[in-house]
FIPANU-996374 format. One record per residue (C-alpha): x, y, z. Coordinates in steps of 0.5 Angstrom, whole numbers, always signed. Each point is the difference from the previous one (the first is absolute). Example, Ala and Ser with C-alpha at 12.3 -4.5 7.8 and 13.67 -1.06 7.14 Angstrom:
FIPANU-996374
SITE     c1     c2     c3
SITE    +25     -9    +16
SITE     +2     +7     -2
end
This chain:
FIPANU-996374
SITE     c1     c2     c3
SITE   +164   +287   +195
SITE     +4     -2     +6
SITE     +6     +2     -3
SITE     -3     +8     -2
SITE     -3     +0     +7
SITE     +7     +0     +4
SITE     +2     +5     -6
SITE     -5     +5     +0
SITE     -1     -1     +9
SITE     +7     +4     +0
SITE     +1     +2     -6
SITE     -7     +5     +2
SITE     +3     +0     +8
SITE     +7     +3     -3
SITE     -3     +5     -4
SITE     -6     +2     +4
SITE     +6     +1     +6
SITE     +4     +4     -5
SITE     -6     +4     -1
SITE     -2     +1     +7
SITE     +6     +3     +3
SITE     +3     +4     -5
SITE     -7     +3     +0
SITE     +1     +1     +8
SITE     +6     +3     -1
SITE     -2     +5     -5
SITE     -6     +2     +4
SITE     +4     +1     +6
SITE     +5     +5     -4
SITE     -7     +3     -3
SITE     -4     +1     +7
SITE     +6     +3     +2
SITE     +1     +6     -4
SITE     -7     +1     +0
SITE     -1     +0     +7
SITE     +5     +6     +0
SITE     -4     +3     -5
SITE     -7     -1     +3
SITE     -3     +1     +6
SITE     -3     -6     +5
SITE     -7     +3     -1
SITE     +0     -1     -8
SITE     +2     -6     +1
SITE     -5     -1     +5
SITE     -5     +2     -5
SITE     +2     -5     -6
SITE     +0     -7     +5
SITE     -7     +3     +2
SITE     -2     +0     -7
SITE     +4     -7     -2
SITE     -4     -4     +6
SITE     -6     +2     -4
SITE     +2     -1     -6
SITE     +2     -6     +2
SITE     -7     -2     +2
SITE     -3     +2     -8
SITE     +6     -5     -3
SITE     -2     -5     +3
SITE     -7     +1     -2
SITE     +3     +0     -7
SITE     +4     -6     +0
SITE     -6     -4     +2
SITE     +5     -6     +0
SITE     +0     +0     -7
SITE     +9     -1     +0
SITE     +0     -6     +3
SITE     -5     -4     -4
SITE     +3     +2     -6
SITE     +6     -3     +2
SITE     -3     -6     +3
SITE     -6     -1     -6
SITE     +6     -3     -6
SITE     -6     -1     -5
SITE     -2     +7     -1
SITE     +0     +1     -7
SITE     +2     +8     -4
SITE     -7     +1     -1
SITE     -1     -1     +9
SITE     +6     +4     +1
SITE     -3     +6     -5
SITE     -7     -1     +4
SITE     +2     +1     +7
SITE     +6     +6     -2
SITE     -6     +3     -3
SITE     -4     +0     +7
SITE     +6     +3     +3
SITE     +0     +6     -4
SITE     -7     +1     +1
SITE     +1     -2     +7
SITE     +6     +4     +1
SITE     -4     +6     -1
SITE     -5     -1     +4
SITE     +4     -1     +6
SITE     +4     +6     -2
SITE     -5     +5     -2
SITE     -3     -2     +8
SITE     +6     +1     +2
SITE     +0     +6     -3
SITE     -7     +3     +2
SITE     +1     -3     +6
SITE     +7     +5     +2
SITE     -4     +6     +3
SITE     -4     -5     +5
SITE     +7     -3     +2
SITE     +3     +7     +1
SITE     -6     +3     +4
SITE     +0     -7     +4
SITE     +8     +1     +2
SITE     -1     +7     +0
SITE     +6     +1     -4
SITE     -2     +4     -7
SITE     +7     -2     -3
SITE     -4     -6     +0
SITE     -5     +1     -6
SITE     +6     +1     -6
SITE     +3     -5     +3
SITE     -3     -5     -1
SITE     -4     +2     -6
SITE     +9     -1     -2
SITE     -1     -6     +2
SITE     -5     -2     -3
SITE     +4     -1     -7
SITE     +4     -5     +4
SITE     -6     -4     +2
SITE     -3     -1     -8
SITE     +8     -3     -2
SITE     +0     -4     +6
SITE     -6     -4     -2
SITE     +1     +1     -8
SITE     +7     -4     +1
SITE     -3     -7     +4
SITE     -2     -4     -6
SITE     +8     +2     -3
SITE     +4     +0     +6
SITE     -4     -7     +2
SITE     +3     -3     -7
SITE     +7     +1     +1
SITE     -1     -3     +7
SITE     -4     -6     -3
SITE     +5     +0     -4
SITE     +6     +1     +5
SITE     +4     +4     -4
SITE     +3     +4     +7
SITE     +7     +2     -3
SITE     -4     +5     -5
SITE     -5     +1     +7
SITE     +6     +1     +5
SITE     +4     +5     -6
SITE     -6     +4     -2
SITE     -2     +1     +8
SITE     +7     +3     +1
SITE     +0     +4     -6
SITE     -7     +3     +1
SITE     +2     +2     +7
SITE     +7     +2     +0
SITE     -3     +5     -6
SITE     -7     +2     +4
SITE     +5     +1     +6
SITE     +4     +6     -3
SITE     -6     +3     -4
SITE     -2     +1     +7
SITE     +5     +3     +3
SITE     +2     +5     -6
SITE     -7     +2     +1
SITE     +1     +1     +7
SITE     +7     +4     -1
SITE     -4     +5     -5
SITE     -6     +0     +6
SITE     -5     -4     -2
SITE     -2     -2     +8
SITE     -4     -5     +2
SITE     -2     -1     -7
SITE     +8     -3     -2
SITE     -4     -6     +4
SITE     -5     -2     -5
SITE     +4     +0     -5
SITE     +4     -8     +1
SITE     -6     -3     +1
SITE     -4     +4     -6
SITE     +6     -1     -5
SITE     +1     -7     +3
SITE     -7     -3     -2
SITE     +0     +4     -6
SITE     +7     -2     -2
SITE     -1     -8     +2
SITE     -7     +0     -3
SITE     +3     +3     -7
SITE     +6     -6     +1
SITE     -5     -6     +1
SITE     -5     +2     -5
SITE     +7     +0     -5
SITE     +1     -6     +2
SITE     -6     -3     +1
SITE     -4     +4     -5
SITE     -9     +0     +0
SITE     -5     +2     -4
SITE     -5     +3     +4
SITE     -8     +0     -3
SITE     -6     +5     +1
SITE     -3     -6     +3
SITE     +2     -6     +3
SITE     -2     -7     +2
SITE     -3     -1     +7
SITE     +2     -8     -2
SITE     +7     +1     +1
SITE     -1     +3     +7
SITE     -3     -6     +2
SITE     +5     -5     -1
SITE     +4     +3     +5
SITE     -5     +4     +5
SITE     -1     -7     +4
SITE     +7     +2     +2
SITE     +1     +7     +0
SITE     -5     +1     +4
SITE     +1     -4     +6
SITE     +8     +4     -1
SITE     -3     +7     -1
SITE     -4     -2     +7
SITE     +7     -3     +4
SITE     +3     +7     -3
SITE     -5     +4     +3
SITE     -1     -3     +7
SITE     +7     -1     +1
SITE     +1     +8     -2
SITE     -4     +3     +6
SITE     +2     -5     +5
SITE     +7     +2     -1
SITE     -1     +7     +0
SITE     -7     -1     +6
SITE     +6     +1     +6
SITE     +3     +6     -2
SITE     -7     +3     -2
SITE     -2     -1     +7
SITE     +6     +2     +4
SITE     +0     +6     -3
SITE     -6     +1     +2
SITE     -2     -3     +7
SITE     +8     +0     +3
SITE     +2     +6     -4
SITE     +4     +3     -5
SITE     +7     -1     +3
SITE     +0     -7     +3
SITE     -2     -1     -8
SITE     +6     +2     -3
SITE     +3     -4     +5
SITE     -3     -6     -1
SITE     +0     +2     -8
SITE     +8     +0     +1
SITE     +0     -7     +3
SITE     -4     -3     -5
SITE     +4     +3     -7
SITE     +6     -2     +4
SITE     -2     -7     +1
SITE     -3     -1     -7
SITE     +7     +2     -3
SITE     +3     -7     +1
SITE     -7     -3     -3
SITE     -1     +4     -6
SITE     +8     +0     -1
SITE     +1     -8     +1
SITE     -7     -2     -4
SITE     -1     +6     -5
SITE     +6     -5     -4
SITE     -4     -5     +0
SITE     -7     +1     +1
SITE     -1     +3     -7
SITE     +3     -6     -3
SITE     -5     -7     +3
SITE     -6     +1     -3
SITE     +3     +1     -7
SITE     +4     -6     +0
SITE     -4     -5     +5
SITE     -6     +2     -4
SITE     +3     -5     -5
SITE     -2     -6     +5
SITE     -7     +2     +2
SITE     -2     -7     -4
SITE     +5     -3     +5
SITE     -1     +1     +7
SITE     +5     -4     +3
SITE     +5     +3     -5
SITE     -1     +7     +3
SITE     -1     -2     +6
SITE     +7     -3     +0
SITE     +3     +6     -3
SITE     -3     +4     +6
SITE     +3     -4     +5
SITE     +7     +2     -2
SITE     -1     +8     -1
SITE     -4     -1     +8
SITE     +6     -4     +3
SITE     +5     +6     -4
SITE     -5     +6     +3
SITE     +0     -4     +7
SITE     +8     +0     +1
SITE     +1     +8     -2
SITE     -8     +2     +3
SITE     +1     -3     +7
SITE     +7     +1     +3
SITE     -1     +8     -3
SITE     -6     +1     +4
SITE     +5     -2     +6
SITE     +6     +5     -2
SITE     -6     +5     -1
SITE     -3     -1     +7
SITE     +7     +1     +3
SITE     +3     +6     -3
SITE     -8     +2     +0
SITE     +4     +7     +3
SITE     +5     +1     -5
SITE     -5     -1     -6
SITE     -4     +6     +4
SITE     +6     +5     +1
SITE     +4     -2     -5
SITE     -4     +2     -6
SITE     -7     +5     +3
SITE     +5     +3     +6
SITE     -2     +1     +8
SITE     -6     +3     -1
SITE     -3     -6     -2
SITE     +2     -4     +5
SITE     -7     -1     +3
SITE     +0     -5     -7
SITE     +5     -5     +2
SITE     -5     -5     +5
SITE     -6     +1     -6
SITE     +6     -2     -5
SITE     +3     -6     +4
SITE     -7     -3     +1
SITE     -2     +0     -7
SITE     +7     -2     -2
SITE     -2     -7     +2
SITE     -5     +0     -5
SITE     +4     +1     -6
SITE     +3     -8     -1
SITE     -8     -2     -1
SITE     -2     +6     -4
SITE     +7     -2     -4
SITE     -3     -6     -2
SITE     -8     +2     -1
SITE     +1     +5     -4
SITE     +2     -5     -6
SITE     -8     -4     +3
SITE     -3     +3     -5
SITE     +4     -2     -6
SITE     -1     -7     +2
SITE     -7     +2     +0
SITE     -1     +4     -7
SITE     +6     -5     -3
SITE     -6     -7     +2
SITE     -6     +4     -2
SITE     -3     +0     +6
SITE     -1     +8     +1
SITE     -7     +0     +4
SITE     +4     -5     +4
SITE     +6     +7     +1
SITE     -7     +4     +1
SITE     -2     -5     +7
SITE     +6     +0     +2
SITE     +1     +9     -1
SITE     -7     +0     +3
SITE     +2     -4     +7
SITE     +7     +4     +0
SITE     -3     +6     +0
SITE     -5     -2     +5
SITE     +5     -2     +5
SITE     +5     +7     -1
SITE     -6     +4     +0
SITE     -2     -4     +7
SITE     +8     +0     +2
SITE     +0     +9     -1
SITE     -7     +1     +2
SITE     +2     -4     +7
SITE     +8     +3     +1
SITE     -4     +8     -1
SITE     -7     -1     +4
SITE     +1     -5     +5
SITE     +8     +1     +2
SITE     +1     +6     -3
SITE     +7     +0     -2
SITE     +5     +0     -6
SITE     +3     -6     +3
SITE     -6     -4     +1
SITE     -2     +2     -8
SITE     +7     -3     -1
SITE     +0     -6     +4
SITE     -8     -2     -2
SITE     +3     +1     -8
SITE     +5     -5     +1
SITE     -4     -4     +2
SITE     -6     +0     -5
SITE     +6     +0     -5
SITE     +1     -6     +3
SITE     -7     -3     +0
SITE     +0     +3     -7
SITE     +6     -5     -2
SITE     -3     -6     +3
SITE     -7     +1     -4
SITE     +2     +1     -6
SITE     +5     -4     -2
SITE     -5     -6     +4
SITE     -5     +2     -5
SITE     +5     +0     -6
SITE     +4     -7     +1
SITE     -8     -3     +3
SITE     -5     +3     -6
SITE     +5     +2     -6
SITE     +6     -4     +0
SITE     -4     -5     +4
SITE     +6     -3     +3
SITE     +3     -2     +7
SITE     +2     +5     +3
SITE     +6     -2     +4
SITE     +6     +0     -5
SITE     -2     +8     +0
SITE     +0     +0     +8
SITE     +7     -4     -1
SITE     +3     +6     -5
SITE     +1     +4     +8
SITE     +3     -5     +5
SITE     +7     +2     -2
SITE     -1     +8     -1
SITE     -4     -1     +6
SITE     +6     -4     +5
SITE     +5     +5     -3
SITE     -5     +6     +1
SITE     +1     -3     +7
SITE     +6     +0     +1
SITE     +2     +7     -3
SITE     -5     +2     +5
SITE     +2     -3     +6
SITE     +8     +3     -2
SITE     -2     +8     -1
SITE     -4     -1     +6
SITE     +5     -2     +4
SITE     +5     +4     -3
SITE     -5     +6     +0
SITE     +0     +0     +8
SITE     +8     -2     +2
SITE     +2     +6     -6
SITE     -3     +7     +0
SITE     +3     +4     -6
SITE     -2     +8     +1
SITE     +1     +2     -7
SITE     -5     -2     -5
SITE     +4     -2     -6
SITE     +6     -4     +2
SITE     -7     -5     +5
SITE     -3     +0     -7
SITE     +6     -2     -2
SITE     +2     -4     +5
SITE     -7     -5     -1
SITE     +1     +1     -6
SITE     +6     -4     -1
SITE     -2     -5     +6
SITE     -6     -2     -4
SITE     +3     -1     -7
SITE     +6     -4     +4
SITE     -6     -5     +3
SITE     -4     +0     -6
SITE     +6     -3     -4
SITE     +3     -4     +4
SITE     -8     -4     +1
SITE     +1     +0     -8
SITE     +6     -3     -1
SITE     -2     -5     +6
SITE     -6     -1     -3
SITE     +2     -1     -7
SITE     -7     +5     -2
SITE     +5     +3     -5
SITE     -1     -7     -4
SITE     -6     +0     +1
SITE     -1     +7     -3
SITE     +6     -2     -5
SITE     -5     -5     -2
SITE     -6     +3     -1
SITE     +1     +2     -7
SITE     +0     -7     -1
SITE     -5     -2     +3
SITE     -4     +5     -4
SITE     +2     -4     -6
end
């Protein structure tokens, strides 16, 4: 097992990283061509539409993917039973979805809206009919055929999209992706993994995992609306312009985290499932990908805080440089958020989901308390920025307390170790940039970007090499045997 541990961690790490960036590269040359085709106001129009659909998906998820993945009992006859339901539930959501379009148009005062989403509403019925499939290759960690079927599906989506905005189709060549891609990837998985599907299906099998589903479908819930309670309010309360500059520093900043922990994250649960018998195992195996993140996390977030203004210009331009205080803010938020982001994988991987609902609970209580002070009391994009970081840093503190306390029920302090040496080295990297900062001023943006950037990765690896941490990385996979 110790041995299949360290093969299927990487060999999941390197396909889910393959995935990831040649997707991202594919998107970028996709969202280019069809910006020049495509007006900013019909873009405007499809993110509204996908932040409410969004919404219904979570309410048809249910948190059914993870406690498949987590549930290694489940026989053929369970699996037929819970796909049944989802069909069923799938359309359920989108039929609301689709009734719905005509009061979310008026509510937007957008009339585009109505076909819009009654589109889209396809979409939502693939997404919640693909769980129980998609959950199976997870479960059972096939991520090459994942990470080759994703690329393939996207690359095609994308140029369909784009063939269709070349003949004209408008705002509608961007409901084609997700719509192809949900009914593609569904049609893919169901191959794969195929079905049956009743007329009527057994409650019973639900209620092996809803004990856990529904404290996941909670989380997924609470932890929706207090990621998106900031913008709602800034929008309305401060106003629509400090809200794009808010939007923008918050995207920029969240690039790093999504990029960095997007090859990981999808990778934890599946794998450190195998050891929900065996907390000290997973707890172990925990620590090495925590002291990984903390090396990479920690010292970004001190590059990021020094070329805070480069970032800005570099890739939104002058206009928005009233973002770059906003961004140099939360960019001291992203080595924490690096590292919990992958909390929840520990919690689903321990059976301990109602434990990762308390936790959700208490962290949105304190970011909504954080944004309700920041807009009401100081009234400043600065002030949000400054009391988001803080509950990030709160957030941290409680959860992985409740996580070593009451679900891996284990000390605490070989945790609190794994951060000594990122930290001495964030320190160091800090007092050097700040030195170097003041008693040298570089008027183009590229070349200080540049010049930092050298000036970090020459002091970060000569704090490796001196430390000998690529030994400690070199042996990781060992440890993992």
């Amino acid at each position: 097992m110790q041995v299949s541990l360290k093969k299927d961690f990487f060999t999941g790490v390197t396909y889910n990283a393959i995935s990831k960036y040649s997707g991202i590269i594919v998107s970028l040359i996709v969202s280019a061509v069809l910006a020049r085709l495509i007006t900013p106001e019909d873009f405007g129009v499809i993110a509204v539409a996908m932040v409410i659909i969004t919404f219904f998906s979570i309410l048809s998820d249910l948190g059914l993917a993870p406690a498949i993945i987590q549930n290694k009992s489940l026989t053929k006859e369970n699996l037929s039973d819970i796909f049944t339901f989802t069909v069923w539930l799938g359309i359920i959501i989108s039929l609301g979805f689709f009734f719905s379009s005509w009061a979310i148009a008026s509510y937007y005062q957008m009339s585009d809206l109505t076909n819009i989403c009654q589109i889209l509403s396809i979409n939502l019925f693939f997404v919640t009919v693909n769980i129980v499939p998609s959950a199976l290759l997870y479960r059972n960690k096939e991520f090459k055929f994942i990470a080759f079927r994703t690329f393939t599906v996207q690359f095609l989506g994308g140029l369909i999209s784009i063939i269709a905005a070349l003949n004209g189709a408008g705002l509608y060549a961007l409901l084609i992706n997700p719509i192809f891609s949900s009914a593609t990837l569904f049609i893919v998985n169901i191959l794969r993994y195929p079905q049956k599907m009743k007329i009527i299906f057994n409650i019973s099998s639900l209620k092996i995992i809803l004990s856990y589903s529904s404290y996941q479908f909670l989380f997924n819930l609470i932890n929706y609306f207090s990621r998106n309670l900031d913008k709602l309010l800034i929008g309305k309360y401060m106003g629509m312009s400090l809200l794009g500059y808010y939007e923008k520093s918050y995207r920029l900043m969240m690039l790093p985290l999504q990029n960095i922990t997007y090859a990981i994250t999808p990778v934890m649960h599946p794998i450190f499932s195998d050891f929900q018998n065996d907390l000290k195992k997973l707890s172990s195996s925990y620590l090495k990908v925590v002291r990984l993140l903390a090396f990479i996390g920690f010292p970004l977030s001190i590059l990021l805080w020094f070329t805070a203004r480069e970032a800005v210009l570099i890739v939104f331009g002058d206009q928005w440089i009233n973002s770059i205080p906003v961004f140099q803010i939360l960019s001291l938020s992203v080595g924490i958020q690096i590292i919990l982001s992958t909390s929840g994988a520990i919690f689903q991987a321990a059976n301990a989901t109602k434990l990762l609902f308390i936790s959700g609970l208490l962290s949105s209580i304190l970011n909504v308390s954080g944004i309700l002070i920041g807009i009401f009391i100081f009234n400043s994009l600065i002030a949000v920025a400054w009391c988001i970081t803080i509950t990030f840093t709160m957030n941290f503190i409680q959860c992985y307390y409740i996580m070593y306390r009451y679900t891996l029920k284990t000390s605490i302090i070989n945790f609190v170790k794994q951060f000594i040496s990122p930290i001495i080295l964030s320190i160091i990297l800090f007092s050097i940039l700040l030195f170097i900062s003041q008693l040298i001023t570089i008027s183009n943006i590229f070349i200080s970007a540049l010049f930092k950037s050298l000036i970090f990765i020459l002091i970060y690896g000569l704090y490796i090499q001196l430390t000998k941490e690529f030994d400690i990385y070199r042996k990781l996979k060992n440890k993992l045997r």
